[in-house]
Short mmCIF file of the C-alpha atoms (twelve columns), coordinates in Angstrom:
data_MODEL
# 
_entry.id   MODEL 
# 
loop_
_atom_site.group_PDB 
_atom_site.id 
_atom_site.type_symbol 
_atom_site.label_atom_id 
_atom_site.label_alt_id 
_atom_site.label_comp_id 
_atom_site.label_asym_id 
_atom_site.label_seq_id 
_atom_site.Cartn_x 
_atom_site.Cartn_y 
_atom_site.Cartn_z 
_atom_site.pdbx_PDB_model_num 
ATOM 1  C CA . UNK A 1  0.000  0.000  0.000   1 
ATOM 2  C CA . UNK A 2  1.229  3.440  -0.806  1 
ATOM 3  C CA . UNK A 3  2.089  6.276  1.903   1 
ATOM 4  C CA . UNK A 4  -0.399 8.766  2.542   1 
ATOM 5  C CA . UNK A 5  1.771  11.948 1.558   1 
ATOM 6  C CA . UNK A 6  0.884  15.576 2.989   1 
ATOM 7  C CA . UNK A 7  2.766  18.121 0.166   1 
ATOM 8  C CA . UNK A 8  2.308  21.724 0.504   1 
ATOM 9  C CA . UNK A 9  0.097  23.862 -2.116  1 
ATOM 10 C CA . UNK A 10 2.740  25.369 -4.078  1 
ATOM 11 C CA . UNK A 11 4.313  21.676 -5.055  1 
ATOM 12 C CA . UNK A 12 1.848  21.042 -7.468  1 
ATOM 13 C CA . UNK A 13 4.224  19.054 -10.096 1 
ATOM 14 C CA . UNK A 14 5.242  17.102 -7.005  1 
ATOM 15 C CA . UNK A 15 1.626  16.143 -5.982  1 
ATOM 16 C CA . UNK A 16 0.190  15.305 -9.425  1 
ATOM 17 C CA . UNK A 17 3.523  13.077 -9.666  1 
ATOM 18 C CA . UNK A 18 3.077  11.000 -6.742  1 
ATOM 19 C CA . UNK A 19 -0.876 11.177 -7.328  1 
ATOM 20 C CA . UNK A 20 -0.170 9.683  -10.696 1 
ATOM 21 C CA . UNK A 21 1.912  7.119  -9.207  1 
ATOM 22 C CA . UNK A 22 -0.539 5.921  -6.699  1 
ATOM 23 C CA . UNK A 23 0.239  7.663  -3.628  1 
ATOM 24 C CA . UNK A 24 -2.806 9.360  -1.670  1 
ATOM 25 C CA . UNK A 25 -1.715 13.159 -1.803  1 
ATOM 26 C CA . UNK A 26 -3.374 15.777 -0.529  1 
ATOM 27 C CA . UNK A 27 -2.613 19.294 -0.459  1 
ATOM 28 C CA . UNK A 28 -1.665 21.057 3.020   1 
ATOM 29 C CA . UNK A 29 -1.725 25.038 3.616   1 
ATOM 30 C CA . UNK A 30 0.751  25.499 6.307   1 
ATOM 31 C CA . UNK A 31 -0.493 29.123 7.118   1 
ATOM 32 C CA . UNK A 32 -3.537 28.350 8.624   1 
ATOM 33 C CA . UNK A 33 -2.392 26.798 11.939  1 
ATOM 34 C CA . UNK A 34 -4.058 23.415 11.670  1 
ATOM 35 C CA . UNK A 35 -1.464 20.853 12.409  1 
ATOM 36 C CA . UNK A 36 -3.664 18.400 14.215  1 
ATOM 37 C CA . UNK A 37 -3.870 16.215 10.729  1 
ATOM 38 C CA . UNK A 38 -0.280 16.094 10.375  1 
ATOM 39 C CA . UNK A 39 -0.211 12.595 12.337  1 
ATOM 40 C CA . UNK A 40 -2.261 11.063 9.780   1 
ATOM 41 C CA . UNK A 41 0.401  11.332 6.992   1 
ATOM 42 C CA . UNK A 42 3.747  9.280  6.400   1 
ATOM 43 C CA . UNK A 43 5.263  12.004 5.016   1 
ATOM 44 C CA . UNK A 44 5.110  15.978 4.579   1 
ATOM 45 C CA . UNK A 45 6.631  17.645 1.457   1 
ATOM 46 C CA . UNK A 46 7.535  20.940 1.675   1 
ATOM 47 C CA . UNK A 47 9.391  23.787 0.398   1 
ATOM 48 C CA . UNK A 48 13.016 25.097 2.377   1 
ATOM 49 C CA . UNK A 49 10.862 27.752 3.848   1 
ATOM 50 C CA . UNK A 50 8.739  25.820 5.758   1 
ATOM 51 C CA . UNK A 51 11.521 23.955 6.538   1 
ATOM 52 C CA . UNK A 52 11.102 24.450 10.329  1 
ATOM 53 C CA . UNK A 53 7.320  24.860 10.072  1 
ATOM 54 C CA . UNK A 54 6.782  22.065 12.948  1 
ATOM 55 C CA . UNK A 55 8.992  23.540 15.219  1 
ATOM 56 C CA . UNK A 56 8.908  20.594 17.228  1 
ATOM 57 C CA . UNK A 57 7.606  18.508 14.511  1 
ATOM 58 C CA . UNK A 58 8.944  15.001 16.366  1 
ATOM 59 C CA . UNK A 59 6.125  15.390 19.376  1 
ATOM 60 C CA . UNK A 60 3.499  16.235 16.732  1 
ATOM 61 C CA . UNK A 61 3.756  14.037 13.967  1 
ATOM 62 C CA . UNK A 62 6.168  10.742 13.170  1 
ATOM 63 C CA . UNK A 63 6.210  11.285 9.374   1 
ATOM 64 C CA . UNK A 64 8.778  12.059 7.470   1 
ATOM 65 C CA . UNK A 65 9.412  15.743 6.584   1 
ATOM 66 C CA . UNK A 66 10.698 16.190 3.005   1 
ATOM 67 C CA . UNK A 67 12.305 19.427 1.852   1 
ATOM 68 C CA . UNK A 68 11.839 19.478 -1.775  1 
ATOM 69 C CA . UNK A 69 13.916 22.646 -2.602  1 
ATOM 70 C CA . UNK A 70 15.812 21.894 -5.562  1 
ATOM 71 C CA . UNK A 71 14.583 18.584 -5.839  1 
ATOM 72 C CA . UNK A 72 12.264 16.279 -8.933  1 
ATOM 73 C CA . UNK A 73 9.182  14.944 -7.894  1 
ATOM 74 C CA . UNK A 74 11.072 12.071 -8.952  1 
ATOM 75 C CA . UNK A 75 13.571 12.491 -6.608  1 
ATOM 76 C CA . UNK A 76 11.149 13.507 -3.608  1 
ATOM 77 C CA . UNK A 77 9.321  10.227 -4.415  1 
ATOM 78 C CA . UNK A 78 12.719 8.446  -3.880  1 
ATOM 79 C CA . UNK A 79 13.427 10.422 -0.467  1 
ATOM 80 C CA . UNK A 80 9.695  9.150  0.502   1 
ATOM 81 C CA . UNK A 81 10.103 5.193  0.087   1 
ATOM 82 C CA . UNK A 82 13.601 5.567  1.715   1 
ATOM 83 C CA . UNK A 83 12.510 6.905  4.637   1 
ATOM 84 C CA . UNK A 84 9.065  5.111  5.149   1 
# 
């Protein structure tokens, strides 16, 4: 079964990537506060400016938390599967 993946808005090549190769994907606004779903996921893509979004993202969620600056959806998918 394929992760459940957590990729923020502006990663759209990333998420219709991993959507097209049969990960669940869904789109996360990090500006509006609501982290509570973030425990849900396997893994959280975002952007080097969000980097540090979590704060202290190992007491809220256990996924893995994928900076995708610079990187292919290819390679992002590749970061995913080697850390789940």
């Amino acid at each position: 079964m394929k992760c459940k993946i957590a990729v923020e808005q502006n990663l759209t090549p990333v998420k219709d990537y991993l959507t097209g190769k049969g990960y669940q994907v869904e789109c996360i606004n990090f500006n509006d506060q609501s982290f509570t779903k973030l425990k849900d996921y396997d893994a959280i893509v975002v952007t080097g400016l969000k980097n540090d979004f979590l704060g202290m993202q190992d007491t809220m969620t256990g996924a893995a938390i994928i900076n995708a600056t610079g990187m292919t959806p290819e390679e992002v998918e590749k970061e995913i599967e080697s850390n789940h």
